[in-house]
C-alpha positions in Angstrom: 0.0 -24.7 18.1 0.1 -26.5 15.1 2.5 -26.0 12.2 0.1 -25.0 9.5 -1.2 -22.2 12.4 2.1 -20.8 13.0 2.6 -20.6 9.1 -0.6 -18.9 8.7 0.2 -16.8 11.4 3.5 -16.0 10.1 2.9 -15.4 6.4 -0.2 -12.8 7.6 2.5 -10.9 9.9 4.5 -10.7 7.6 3.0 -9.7 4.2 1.0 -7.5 6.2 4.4 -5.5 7.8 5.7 -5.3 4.2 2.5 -4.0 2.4 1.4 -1.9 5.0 4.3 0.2 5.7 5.0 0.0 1.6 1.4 1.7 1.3 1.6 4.1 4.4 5.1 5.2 3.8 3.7 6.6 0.1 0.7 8.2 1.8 2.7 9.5 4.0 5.0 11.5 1.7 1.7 12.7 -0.2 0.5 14.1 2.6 3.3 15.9 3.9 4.7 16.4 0.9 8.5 15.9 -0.5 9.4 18.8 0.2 8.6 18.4 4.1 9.6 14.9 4.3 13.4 16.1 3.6 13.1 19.4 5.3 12.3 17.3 8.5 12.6 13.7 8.5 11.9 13.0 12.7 8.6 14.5 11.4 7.8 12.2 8.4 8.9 8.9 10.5 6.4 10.0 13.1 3.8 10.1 10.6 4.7 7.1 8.9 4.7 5.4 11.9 1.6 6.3 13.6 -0.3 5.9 10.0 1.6 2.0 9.9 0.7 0.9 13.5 -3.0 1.7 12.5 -3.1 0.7 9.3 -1.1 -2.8 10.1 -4.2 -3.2 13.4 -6.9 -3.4 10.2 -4.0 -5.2 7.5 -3.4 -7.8 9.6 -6.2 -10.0 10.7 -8.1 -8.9 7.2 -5.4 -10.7 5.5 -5.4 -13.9 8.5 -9.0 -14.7 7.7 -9.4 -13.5 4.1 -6.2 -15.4 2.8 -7.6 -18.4 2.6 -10.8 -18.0 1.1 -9.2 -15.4 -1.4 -7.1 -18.8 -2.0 -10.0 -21.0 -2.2 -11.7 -18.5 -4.5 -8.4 -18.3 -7.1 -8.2 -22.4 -7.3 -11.5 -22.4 -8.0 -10.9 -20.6 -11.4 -7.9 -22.4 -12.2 -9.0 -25.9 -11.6 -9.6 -28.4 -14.5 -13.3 -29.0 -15.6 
């Protein structure tokens, strides 16, 4: 595997950890509320977990293959004319 791969792969993992469990965790507590997310924590991490995992299946090759032609798209823009 090259090195550029395993950077690719590596920067998708992990942005997509950090955003989706950033993004889930707040839906979470919306959902169940703030009130229930104190009452019963156990409760809320099962949530937030179960609504991660999925969410971080969809996050994660999305951002893989998208990356680089959001990338390619954004230099475009910026580059001298």
């Amino acid at each position: 595997m090259s090195t550029a791969l395993k950077i690719r792969l590596a920067f998708s993992g992990l942005l997509t950890v950090v955003m989706t469990a950033i993004v889930s965790g707040i839906s979470t507590i919306r959902i169940l509320g703030p009130a229930d997310v104190i009452a019963d924590p156990a409760a809320f991490f099962d949530a937030w977990t179960h609504a991660w995992f999925y969410s971080w299946i969809v996050a994660a090759p999305t951002v893989y293959f998208v990356a680089p032609w959001a990338r390619g798209k954004v230099e475009g823009w910026f580059a001298p004319k």
